[in-house]
N, C-alpha and C positions, 0 to 999 in steps of 0.2 A: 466777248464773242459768244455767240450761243449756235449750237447746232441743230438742224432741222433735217427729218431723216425724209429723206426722199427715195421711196422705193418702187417698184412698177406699176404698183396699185394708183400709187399716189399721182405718178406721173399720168397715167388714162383718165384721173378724174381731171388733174389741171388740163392736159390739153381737149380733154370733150367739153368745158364748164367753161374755160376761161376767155377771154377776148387779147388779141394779138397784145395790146398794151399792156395788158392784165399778166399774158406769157411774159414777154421782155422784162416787168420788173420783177418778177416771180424767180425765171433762172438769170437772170441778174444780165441779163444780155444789152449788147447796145449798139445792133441793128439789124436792117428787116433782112439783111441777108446771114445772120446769124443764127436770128428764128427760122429762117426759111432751111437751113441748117438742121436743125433742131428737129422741126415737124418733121422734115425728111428722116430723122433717128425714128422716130416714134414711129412715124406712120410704117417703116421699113421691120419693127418689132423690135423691143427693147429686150425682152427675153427669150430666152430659148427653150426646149424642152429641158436642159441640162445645165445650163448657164445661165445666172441671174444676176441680178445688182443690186445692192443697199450703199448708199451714199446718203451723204447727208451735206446740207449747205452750209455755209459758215454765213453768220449772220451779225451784221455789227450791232450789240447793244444799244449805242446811244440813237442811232438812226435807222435802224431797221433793214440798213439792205443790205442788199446780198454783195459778199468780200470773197466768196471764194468757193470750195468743193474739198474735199476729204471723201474716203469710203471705198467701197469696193467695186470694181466695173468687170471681173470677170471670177465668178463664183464659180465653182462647182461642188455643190452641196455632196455630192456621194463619193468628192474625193476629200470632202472637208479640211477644203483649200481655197483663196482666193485669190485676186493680184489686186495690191491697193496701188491707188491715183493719190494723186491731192496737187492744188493749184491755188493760188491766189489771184483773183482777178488784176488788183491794181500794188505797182509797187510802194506806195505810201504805206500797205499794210506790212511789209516785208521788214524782217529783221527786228521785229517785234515778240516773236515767241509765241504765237498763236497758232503758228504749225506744230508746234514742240505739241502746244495746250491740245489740239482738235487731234492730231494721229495719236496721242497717249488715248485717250478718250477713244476714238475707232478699235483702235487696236484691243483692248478692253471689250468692246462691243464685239468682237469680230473674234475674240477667243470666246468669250462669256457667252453670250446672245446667241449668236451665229451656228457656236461646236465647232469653231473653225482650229483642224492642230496646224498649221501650215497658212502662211502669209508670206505674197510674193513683191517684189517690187522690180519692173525695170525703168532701170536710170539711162540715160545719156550721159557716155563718158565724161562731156564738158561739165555738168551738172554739179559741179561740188557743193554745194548749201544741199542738194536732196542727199548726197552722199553721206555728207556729214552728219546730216536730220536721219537717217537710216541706224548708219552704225550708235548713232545717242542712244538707240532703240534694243541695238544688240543685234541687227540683222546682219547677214553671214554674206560676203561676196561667192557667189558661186562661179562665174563663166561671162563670157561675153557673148551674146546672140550676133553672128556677123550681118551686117546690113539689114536690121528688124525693122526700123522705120525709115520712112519716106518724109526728109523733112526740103518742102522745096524744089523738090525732085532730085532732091541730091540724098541716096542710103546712107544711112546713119547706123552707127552698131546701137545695139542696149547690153549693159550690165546689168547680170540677172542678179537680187539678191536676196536671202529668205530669211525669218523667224519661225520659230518652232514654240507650240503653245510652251512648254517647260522651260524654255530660254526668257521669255519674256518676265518683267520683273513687274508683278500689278503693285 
């Protein structure tokens, strides 16, 4: 797997430069109401005056597309803190060890790189493989946020839970 960092710069040149079919294999998408999706992120501002993103794609070796996402989707640089994501597109790559590989790798990037002391994650209770993937990490269960997302329109809690740059073992 190889990772490809995709940051807000990078995202305004693919969506000014690139052509719809061009976008869908780029963020690994697979349809027009995905993209349409998507544009609508972009065109709506990706960044804030305070809050930024660094993600990066997960990219299959032998084929070249896109298997997934890792990185951070809410930074805040002056509290030198962020909240990491990570996703797999398709379950054929699942249970393979390449989220262990790609969050060890971020996490690195996101203490090192970044000056990040503080890395956040919220889980969904059901979640246990991110839970798992978490504490392998050493992240600390904090609390429960009550009804944080909207999945379906039915409120979901998240489990908040964090690493501390000194906790983390490079």
């Amino acid at each position: 797997m190889l990772l490809r960092l995709y940051t807000p710069e990078v995202a305004k040149h693919v969506f000014t430069t690139m052509s719809d079919d061009e976008l869908m294999a780029f963020l690994g998408l697979d349809s027009t109401e995905a993209l349409a999706k998507e544009k609508e992120k972009f065109s709506l501002g990706i960044a804030t005056y305070n809050r930024s993103f660094a993600n990066f794609q997960m990219i299959d070796k032998e084929t070249g597309k896109h298997i997934g996402a890792c990185g951070f989707h809410t930074w805040v640089p002056d509290h030198r803190r962020a909240e990491i994501g990570y996703a797999l597109d398709n379950d054929a790559y699942k249970q393979k060890g390449l989220m262990s590989e790609a969050l060890y790798a971020i996490l690195k990037y996101g203490f090192n790189e970044m000056n990040l002391h503080r890395i956040e994650a919220l889980v969904a209770e059901w979640n246990t493989a991110s839970v798992k993937l978490l504490t392998k990490f050493g992240f600390q269960k904090e609390g429960v946020l009550r009804q944080h997302y909207v999945v379906n329109d039915i409120p979901e809690d998240s489990v908040a839970y964090s690493l501390l740059k000194p906790e983390f073992r490079f």
